[in-house]
N, C-alpha and C positions, 0 to 999 in steps of 0.2 A: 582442526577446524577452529576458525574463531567464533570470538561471543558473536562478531556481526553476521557471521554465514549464519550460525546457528537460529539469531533471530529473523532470519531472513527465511532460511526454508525452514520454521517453525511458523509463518504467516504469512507460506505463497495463497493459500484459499484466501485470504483477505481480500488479497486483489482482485478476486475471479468474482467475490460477492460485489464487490462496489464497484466493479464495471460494469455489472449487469444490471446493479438498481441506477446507475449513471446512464446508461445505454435507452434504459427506457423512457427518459426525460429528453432523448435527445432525438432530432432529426435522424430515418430512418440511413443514409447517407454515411454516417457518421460508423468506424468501423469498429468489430469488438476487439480486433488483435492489438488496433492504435490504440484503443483503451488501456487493454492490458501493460500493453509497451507502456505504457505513464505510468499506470498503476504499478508496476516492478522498476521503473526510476525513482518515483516517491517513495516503496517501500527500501529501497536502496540507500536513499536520502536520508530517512526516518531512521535503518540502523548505525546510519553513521553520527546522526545527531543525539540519537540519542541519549539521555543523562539518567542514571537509576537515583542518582539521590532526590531525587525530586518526587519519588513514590508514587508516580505516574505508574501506571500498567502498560508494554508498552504497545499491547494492541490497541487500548486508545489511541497512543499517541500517533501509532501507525495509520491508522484509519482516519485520520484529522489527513495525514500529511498524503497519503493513497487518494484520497478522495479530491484533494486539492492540487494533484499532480496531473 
């Protein structure tokens, strides 16, 4: 397994938190699986971008990029 799987289902819950708090700001309409489906592209995104030398943590940086996906 890579470092990217690894960080990736080491912060699938990430996703399911910031759909939920995203889900309740949104029109009733709006679905929670299409949530999620962004939220595991951004966290997808996020492992691939990500950079350690920058001493970022990277469920910060996960969470920036989950939330903005």
């Amino acid at each position: 397994m890579t470092a990217r799987d690894e960080l990736i289902l080491a912060n699938i819950s990430l996703v399911a938190g910031v759909a939920k708090r995203v889900q309740r700001r949104l029109p009733s309409f709006v679905d929670y699986d299409t949530l999620m489906s962004a939220g595991f592209m951004g966290l997808i995104e996020a492992a691939e971008r990500f950079d350690r030398s920058r001493k970022v943590p990277f469920y910060e940086y996960a969470k920036h990029r989950v939330r903005g996906a």
